[in-house]
Structure formats: structure tokens, C-alpha cells
mmCIF file of the N, C-alpha and C atoms, coordinates in Angstrom:
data_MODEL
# 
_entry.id   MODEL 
# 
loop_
_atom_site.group_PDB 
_atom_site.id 
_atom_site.type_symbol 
_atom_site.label_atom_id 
_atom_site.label_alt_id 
_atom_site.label_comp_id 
_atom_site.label_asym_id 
_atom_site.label_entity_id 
_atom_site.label_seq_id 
_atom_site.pdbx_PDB_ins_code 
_atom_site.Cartn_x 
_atom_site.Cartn_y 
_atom_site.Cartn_z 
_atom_site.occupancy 
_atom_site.B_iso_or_equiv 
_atom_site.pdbx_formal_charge 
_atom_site.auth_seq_id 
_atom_site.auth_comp_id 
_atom_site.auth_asym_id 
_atom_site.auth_atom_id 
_atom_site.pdbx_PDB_model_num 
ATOM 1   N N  . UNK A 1 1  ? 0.836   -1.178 0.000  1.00 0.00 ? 1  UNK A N  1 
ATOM 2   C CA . UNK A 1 1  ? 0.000   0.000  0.000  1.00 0.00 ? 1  UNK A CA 1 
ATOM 3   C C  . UNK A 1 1  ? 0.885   1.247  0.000  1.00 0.00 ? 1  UNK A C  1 
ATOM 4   N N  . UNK A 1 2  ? 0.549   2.258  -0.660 1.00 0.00 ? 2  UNK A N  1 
ATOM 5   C CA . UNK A 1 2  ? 1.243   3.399  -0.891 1.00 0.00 ? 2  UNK A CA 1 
ATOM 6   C C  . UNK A 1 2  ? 1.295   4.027  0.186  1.00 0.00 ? 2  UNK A C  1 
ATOM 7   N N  . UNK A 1 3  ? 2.122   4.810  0.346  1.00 0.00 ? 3  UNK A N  1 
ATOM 8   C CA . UNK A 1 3  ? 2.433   5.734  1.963  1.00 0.00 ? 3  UNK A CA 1 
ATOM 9   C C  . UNK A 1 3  ? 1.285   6.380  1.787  1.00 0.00 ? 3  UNK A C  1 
ATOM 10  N N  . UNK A 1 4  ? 0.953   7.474  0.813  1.00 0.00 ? 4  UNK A N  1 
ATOM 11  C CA . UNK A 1 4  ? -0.062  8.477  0.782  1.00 0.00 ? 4  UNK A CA 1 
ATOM 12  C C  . UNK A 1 4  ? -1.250  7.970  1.464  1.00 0.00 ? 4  UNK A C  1 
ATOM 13  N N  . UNK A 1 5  ? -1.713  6.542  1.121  1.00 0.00 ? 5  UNK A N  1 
ATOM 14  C CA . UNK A 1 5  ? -2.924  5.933  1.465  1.00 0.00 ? 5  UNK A CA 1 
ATOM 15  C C  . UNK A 1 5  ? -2.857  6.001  3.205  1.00 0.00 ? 5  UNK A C  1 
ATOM 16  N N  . UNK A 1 6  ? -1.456  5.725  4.001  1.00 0.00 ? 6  UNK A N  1 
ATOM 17  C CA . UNK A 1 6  ? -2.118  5.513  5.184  1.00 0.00 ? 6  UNK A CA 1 
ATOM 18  C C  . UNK A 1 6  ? -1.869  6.536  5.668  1.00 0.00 ? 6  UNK A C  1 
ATOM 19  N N  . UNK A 1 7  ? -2.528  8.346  5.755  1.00 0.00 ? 7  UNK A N  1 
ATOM 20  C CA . UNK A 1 7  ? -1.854  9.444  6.361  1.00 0.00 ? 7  UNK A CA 1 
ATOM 21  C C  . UNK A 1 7  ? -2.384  9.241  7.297  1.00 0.00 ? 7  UNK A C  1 
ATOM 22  N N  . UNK A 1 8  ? -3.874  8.695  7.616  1.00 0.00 ? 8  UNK A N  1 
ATOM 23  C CA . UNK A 1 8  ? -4.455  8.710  9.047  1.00 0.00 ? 8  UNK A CA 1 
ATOM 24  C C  . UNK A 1 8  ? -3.908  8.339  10.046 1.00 0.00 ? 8  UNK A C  1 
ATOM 25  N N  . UNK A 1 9  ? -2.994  6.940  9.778  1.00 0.00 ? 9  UNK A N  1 
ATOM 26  C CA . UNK A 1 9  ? -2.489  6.214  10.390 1.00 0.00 ? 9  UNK A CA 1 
ATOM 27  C C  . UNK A 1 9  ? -1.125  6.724  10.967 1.00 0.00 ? 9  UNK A C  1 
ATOM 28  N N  . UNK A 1 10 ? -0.384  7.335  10.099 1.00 0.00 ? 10 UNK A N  1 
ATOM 29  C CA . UNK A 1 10 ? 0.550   8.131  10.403 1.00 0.00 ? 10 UNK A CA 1 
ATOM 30  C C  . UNK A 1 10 ? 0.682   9.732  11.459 1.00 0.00 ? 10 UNK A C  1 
ATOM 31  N N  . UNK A 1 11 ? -1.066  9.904  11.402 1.00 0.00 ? 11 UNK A N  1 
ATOM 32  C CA . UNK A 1 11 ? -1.150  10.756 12.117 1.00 0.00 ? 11 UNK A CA 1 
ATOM 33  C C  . UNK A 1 11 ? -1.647  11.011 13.683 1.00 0.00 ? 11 UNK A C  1 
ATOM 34  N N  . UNK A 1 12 ? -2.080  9.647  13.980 1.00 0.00 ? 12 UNK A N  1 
ATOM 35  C CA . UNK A 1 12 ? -2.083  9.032  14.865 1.00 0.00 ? 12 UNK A CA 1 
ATOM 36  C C  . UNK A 1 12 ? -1.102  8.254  15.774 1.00 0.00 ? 12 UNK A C  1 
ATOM 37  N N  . UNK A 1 13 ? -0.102  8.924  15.980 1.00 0.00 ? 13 UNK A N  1 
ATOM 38  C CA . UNK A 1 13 ? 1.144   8.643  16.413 1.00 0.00 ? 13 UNK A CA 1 
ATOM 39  C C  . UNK A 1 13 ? 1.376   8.120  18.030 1.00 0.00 ? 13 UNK A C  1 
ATOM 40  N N  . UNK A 1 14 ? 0.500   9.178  18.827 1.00 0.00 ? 14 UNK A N  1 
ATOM 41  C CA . UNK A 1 14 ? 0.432   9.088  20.947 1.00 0.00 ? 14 UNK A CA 1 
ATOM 42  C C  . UNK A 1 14 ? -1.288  8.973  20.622 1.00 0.00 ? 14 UNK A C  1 
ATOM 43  N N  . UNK A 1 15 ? -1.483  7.347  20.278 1.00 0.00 ? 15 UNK A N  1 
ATOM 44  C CA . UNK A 1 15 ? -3.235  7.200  20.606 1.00 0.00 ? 15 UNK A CA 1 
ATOM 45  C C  . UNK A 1 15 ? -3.518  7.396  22.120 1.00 0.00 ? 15 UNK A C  1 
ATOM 46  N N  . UNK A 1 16 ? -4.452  7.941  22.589 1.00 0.00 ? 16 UNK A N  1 
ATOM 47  C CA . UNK A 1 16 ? -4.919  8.405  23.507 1.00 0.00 ? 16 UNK A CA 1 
ATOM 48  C C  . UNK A 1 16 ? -4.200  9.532  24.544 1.00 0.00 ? 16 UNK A C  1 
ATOM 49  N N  . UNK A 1 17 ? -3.261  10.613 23.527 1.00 0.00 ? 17 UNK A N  1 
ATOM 50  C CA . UNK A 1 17 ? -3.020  11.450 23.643 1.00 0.00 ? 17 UNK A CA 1 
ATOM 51  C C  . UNK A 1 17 ? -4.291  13.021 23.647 1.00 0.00 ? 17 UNK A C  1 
ATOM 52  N N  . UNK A 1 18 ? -5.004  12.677 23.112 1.00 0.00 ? 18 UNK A N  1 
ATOM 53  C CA . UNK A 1 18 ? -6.046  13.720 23.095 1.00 0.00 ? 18 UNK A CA 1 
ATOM 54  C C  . UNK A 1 18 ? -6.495  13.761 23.922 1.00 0.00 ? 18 UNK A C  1 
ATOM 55  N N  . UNK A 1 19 ? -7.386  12.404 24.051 1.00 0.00 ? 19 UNK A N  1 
ATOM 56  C CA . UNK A 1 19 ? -8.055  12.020 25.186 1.00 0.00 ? 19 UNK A CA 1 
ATOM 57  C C  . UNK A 1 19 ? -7.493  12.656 27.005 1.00 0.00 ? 19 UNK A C  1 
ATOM 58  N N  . UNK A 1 20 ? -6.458  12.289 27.206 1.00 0.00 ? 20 UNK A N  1 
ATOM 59  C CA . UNK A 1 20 ? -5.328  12.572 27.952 1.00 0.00 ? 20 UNK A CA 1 
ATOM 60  C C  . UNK A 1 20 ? -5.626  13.805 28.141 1.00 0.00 ? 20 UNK A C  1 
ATOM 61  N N  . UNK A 1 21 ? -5.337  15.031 27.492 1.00 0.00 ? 21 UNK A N  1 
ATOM 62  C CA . UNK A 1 21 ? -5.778  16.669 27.148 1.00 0.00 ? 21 UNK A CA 1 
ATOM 63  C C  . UNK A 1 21 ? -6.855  16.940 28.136 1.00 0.00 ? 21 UNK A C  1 
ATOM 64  N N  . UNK A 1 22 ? -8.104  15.949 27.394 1.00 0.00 ? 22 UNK A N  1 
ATOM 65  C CA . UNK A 1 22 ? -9.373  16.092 27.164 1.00 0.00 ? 22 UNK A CA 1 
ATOM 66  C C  . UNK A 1 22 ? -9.583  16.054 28.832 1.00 0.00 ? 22 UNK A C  1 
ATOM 67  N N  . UNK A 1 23 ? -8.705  15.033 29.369 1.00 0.00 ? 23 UNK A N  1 
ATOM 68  C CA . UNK A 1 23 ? -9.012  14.933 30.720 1.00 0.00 ? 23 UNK A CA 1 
ATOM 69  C C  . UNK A 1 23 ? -8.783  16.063 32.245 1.00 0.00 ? 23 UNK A C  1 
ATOM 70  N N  . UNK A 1 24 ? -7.715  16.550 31.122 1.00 0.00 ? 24 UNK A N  1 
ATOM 71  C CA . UNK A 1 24 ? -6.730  17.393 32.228 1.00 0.00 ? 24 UNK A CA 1 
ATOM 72  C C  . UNK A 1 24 ? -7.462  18.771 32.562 1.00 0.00 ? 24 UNK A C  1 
ATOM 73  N N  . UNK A 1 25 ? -8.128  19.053 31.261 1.00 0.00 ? 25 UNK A N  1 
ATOM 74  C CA . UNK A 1 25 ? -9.155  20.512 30.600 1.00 0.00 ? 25 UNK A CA 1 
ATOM 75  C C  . UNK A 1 25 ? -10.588 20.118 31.540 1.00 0.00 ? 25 UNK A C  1 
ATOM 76  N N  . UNK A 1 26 ? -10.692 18.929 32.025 1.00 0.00 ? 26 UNK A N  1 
ATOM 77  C CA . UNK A 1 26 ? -12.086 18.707 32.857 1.00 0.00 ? 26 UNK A CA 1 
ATOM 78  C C  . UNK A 1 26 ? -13.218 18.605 31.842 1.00 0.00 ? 26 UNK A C  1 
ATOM 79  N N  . UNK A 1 27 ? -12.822 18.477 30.610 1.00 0.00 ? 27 UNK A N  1 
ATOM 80  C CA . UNK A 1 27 ? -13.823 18.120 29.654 1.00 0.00 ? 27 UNK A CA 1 
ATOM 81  C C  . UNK A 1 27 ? -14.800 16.636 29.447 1.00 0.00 ? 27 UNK A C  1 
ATOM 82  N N  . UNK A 1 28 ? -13.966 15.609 30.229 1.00 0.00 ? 28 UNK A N  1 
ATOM 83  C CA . UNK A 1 28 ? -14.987 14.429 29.954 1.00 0.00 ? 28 UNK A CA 1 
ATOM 84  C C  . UNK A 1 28 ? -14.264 13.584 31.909 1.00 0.00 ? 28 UNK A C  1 
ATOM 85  N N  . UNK A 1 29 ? -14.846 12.632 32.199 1.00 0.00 ? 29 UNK A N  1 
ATOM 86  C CA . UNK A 1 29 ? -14.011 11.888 33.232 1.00 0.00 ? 29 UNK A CA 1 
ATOM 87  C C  . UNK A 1 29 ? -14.223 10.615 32.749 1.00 0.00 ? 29 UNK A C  1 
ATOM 88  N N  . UNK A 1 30 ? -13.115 9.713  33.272 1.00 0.00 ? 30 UNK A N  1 
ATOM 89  C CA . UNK A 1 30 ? -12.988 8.692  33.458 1.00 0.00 ? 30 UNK A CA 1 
ATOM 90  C C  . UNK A 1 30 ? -13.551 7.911  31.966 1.00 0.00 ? 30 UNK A C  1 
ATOM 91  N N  . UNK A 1 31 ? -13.854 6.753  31.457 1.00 0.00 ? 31 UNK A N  1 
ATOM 92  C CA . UNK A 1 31 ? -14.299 6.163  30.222 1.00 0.00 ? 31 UNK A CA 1 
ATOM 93  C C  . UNK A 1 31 ? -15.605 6.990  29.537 1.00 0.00 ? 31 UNK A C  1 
ATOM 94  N N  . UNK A 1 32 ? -15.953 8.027  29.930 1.00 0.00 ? 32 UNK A N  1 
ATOM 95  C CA . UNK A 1 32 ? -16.881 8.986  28.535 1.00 0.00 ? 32 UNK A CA 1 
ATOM 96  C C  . UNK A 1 32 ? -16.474 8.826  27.088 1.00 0.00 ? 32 UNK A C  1 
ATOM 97  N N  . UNK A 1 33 ? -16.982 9.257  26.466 1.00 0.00 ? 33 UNK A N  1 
ATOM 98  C CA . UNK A 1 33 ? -16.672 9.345  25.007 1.00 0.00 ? 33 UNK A CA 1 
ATOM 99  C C  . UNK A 1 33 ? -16.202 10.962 24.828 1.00 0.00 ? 33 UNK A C  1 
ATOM 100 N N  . UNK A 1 34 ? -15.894 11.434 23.899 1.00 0.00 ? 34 UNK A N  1 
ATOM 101 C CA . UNK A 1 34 ? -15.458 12.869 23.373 1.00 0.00 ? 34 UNK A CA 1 
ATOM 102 C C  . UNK A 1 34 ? -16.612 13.055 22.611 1.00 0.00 ? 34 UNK A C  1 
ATOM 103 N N  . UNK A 1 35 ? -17.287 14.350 22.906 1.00 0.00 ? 35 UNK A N  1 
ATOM 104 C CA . UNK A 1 35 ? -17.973 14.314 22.353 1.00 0.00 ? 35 UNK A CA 1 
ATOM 105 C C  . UNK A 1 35 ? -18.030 15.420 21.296 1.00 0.00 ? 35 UNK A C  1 
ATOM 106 N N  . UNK A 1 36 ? -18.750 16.189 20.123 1.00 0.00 ? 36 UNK A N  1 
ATOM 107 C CA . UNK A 1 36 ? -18.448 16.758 18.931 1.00 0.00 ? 36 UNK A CA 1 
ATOM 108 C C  . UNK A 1 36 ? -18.116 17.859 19.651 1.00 0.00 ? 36 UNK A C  1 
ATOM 109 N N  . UNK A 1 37 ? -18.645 18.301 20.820 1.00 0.00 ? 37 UNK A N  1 
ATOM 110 C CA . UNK A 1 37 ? -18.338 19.904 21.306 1.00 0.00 ? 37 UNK A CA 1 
ATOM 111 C C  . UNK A 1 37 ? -17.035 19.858 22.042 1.00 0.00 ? 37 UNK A C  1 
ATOM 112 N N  . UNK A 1 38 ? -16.833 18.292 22.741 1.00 0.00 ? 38 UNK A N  1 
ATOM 113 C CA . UNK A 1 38 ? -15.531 18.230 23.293 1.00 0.00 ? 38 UNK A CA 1 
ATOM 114 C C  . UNK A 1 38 ? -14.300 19.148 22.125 1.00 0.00 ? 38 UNK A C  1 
ATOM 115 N N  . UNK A 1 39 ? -14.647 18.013 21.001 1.00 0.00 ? 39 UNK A N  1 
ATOM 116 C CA . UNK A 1 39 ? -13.550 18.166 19.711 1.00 0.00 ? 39 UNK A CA 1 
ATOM 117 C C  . UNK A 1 39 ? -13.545 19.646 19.449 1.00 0.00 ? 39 UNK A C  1 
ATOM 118 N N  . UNK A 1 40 ? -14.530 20.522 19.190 1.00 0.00 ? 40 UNK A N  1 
ATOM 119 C CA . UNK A 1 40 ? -14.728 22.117 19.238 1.00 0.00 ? 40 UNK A CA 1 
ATOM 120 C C  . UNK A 1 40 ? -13.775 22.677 20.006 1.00 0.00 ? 40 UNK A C  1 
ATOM 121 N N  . UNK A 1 41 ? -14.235 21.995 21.566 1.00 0.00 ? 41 UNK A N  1 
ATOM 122 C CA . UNK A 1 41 ? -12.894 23.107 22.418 1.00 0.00 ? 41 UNK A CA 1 
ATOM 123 C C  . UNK A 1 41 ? -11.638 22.942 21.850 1.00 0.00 ? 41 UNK A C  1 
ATOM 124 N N  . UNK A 1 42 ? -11.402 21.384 21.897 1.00 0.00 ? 42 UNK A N  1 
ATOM 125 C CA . UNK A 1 42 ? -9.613  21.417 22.307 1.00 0.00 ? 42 UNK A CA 1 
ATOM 126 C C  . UNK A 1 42 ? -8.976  21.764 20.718 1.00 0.00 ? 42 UNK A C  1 
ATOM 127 N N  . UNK A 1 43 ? -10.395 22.287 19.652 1.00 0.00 ? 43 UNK A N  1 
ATOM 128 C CA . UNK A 1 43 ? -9.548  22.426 17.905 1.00 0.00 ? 43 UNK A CA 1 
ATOM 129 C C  . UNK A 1 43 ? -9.114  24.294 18.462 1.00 0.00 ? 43 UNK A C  1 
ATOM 130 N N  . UNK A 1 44 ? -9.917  24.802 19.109 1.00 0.00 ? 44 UNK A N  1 
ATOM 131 C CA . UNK A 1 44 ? -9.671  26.133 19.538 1.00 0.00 ? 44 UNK A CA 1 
ATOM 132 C C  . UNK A 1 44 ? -8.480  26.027 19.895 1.00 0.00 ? 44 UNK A C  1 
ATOM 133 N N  . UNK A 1 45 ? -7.558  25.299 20.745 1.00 0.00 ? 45 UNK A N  1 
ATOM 134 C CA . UNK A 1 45 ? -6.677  25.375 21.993 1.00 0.00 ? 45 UNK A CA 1 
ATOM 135 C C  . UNK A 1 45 ? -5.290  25.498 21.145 1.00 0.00 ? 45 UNK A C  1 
ATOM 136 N N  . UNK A 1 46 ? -5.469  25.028 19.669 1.00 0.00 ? 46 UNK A N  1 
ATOM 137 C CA . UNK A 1 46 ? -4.103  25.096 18.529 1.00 0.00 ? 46 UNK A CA 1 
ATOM 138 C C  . UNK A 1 46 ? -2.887  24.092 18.579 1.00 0.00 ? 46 UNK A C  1 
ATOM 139 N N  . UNK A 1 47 ? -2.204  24.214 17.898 1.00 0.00 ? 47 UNK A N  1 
ATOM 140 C CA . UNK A 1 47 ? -1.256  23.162 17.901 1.00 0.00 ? 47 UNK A CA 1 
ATOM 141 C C  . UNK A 1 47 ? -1.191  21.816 17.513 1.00 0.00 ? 47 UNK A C  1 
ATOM 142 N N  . UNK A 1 48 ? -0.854  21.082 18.575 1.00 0.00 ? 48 UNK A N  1 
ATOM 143 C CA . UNK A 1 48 ? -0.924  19.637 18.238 1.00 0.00 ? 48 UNK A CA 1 
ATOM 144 C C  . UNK A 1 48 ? -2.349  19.109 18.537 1.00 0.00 ? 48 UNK A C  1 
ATOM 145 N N  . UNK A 1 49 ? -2.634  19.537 19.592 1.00 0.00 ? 49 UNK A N  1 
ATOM 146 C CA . UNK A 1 49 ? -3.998  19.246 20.087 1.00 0.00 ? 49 UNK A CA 1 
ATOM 147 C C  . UNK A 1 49 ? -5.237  19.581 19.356 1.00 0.00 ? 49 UNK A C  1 
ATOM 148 N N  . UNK A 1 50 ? -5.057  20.782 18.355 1.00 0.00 ? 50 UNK A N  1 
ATOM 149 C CA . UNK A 1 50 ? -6.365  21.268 17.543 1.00 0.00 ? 50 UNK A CA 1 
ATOM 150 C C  . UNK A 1 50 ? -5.900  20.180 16.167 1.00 0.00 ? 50 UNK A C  1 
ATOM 151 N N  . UNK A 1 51 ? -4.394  19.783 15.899 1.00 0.00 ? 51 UNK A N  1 
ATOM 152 C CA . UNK A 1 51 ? -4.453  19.194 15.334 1.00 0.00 ? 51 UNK A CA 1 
ATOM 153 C C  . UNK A 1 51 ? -5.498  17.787 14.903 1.00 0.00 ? 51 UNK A C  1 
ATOM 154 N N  . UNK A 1 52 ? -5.020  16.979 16.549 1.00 0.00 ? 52 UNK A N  1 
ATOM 155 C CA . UNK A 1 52 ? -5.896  16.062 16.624 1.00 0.00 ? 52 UNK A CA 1 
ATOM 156 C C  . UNK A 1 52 ? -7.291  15.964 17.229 1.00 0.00 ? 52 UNK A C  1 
ATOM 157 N N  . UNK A 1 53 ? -7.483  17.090 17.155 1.00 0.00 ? 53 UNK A N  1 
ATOM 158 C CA . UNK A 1 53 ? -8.851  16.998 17.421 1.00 0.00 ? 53 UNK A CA 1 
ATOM 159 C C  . UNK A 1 53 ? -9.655  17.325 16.195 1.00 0.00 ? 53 UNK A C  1 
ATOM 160 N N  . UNK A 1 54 ? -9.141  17.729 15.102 1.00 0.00 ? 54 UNK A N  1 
ATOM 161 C CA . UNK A 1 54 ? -9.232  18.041 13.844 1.00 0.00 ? 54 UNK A CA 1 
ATOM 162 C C  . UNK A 1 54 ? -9.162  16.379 13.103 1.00 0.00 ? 54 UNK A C  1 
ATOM 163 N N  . UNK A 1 55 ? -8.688  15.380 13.171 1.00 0.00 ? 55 UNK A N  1 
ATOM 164 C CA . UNK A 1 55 ? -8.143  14.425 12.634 1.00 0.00 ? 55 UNK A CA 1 
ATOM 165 C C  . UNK A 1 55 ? -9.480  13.135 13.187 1.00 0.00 ? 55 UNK A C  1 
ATOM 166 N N  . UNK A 1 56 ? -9.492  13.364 14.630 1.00 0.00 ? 56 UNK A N  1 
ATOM 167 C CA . UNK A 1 56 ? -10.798 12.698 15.679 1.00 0.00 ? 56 UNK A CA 1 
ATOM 168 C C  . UNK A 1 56 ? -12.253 13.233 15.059 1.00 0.00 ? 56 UNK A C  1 
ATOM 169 N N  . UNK A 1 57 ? -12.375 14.223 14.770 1.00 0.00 ? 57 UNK A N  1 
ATOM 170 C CA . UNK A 1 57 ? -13.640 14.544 14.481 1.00 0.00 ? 57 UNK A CA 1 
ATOM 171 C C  . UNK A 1 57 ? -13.768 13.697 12.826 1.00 0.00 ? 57 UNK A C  1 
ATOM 172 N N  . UNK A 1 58 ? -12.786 14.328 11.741 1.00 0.00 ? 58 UNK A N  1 
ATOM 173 C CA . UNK A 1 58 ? -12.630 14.027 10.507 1.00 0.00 ? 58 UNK A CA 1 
ATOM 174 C C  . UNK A 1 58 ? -13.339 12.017 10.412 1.00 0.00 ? 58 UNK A C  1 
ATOM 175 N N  . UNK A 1 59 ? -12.070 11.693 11.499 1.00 0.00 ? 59 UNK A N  1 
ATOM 176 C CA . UNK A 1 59 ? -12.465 9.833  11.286 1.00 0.00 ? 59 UNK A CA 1 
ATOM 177 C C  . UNK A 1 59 ? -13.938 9.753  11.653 1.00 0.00 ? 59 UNK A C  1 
ATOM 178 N N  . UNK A 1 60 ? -14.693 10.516 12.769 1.00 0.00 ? 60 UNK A N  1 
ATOM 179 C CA . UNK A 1 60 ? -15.822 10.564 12.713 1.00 0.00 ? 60 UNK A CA 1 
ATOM 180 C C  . UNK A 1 60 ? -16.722 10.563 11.831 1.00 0.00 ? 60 UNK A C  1 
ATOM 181 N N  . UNK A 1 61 ? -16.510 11.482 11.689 1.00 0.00 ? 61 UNK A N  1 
ATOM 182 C CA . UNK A 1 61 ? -17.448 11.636 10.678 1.00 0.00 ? 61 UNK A CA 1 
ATOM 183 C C  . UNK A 1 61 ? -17.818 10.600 9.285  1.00 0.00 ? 61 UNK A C  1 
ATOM 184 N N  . UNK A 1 62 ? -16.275 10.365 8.848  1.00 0.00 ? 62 UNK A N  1 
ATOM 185 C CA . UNK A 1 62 ? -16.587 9.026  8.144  1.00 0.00 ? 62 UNK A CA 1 
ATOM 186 C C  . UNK A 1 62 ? -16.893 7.721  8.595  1.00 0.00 ? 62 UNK A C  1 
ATOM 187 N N  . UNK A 1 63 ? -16.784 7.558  9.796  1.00 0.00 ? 63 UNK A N  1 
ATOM 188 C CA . UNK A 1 63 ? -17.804 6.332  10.349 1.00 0.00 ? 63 UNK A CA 1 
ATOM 189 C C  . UNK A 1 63 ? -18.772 6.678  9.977  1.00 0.00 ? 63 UNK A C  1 
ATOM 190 N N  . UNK A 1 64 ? -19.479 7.779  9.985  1.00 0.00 ? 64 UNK A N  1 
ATOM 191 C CA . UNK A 1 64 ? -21.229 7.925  10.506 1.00 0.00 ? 64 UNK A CA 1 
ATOM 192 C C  . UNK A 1 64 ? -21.432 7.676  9.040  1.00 0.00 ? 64 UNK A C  1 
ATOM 193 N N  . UNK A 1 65 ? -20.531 8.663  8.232  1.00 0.00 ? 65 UNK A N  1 
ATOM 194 C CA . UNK A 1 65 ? -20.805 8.538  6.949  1.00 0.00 ? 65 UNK A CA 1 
ATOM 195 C C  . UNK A 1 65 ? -21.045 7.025  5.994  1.00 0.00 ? 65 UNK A C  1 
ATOM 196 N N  . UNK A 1 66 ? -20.263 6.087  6.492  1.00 0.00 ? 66 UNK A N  1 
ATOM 197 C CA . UNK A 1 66 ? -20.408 4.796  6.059  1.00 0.00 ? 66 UNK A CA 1 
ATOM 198 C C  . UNK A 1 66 ? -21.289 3.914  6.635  1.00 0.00 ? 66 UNK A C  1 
ATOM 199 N N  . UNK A 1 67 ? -21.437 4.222  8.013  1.00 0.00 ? 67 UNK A N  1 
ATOM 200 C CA . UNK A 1 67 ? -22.708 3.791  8.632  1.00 0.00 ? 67 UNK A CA 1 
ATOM 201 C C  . UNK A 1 67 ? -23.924 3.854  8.107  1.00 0.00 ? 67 UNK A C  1 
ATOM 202 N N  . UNK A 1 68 ? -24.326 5.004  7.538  1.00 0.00 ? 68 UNK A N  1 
ATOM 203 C CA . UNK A 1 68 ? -25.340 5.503  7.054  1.00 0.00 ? 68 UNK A CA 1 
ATOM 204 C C  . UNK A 1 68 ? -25.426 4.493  6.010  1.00 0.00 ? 68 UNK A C  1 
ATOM 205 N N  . UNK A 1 69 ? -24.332 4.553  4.838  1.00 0.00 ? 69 UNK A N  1 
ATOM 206 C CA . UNK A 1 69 ? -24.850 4.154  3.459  1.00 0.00 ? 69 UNK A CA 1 
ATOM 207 C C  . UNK A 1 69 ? -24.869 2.659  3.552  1.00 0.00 ? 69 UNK A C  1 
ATOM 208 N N  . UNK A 1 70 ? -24.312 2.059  4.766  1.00 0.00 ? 70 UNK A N  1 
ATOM 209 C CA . UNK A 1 70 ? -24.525 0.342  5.069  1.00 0.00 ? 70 UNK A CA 1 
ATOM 210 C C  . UNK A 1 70 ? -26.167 0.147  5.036  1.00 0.00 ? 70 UNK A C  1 
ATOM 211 N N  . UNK A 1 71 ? -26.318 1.079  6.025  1.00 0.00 ? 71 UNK A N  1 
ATOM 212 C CA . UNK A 1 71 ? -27.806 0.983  6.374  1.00 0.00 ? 71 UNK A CA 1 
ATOM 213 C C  . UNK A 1 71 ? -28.816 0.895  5.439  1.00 0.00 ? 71 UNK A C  1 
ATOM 214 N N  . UNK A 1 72 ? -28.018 1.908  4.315  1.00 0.00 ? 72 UNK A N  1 
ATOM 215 C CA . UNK A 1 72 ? -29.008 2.408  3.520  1.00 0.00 ? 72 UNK A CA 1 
ATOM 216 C C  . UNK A 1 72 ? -29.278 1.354  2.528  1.00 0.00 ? 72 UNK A C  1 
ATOM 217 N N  . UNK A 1 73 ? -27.938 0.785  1.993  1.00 0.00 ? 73 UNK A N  1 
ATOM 218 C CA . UNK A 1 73 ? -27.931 -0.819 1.203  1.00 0.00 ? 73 UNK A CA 1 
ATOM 219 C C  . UNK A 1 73 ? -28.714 -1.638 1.768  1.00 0.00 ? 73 UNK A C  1 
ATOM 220 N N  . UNK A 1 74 ? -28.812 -1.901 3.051  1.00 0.00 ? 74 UNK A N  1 
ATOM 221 C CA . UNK A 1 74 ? -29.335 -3.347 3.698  1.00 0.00 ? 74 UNK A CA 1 
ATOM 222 C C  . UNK A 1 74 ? -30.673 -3.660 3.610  1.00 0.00 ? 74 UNK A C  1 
ATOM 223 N N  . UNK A 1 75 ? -31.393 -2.006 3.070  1.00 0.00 ? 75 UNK A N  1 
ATOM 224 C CA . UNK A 1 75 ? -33.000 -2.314 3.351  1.00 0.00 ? 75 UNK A CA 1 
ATOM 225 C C  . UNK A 1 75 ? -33.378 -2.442 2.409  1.00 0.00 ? 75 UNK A C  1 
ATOM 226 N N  . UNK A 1 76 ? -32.763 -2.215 1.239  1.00 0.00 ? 76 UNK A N  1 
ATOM 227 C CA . UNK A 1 76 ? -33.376 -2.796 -0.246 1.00 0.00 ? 76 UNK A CA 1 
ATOM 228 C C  . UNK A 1 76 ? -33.958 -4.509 0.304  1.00 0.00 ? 76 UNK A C  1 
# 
């Protein structure tokens, strides 16, 4: 597989580094999820952290996005 193909993967370097952030900011406790407004604050905060919170929302979104069109196939 071509490098280009895995940037996500590459950009995901300290997994549960955000999270980590997320905790310190008093934004979620203990096993919560992040939630879309979480990702809002810490994209404000800049850097590495708006980075990945920029990158967390993005993969989001294409879950939901593929979620959707599974769904949408299955009911034919």
C-alpha cells in the first residue's frame, strides 16, 4: 500500500493522547466518550492538540458517513 494511502495512520502517532488533554481541561471523566463539542474546544486550543482533534472529528465523521450508506444498502 502506498504511503499516501495511510496518512491517518501516520497521524495518529500518541493514541490516547487527546483524550489525555481532554481529561486534564475537565472536559470528559474517566471512560466517557469525546464528544463533537468536546472536539470544538480542544480544535480552539491550537497546535498539536487542535491538530488532533481536527483528525478525531474528521475519522468521525466518516464512520457515521459509512454507517449511514450500510444501512441504507441493507434495506433494499
Amino acid at each position: 500500500m502506498n504511503k499516501n494511502n495511510k496518512w491517518i495512520q501516520d497521524a495518529m502517532k500518541h493514541k490516547g493522547a487527546l483524550r489525555e488533554t481532554a481529561k486534564k481541561q475537565h472536559l470528559i471523566k474517566g471512560d466517557e466518550k469525546l464528544s463533537m463539542e468536546d472536539l470544538k474546544k480542544l480544535e480552539k486550543e491550537g497546535g498539536k492538540t487542535a491538530k488532533q482533534a481536527y483528525i478525531k472529528e474528521t475519522g468521525r465523521k466518516i464512520k457515521t458517513e459509512k454507517e449511514y450508506h450500510y444501512k441504507k444498502e441493507n434495506k433494499k
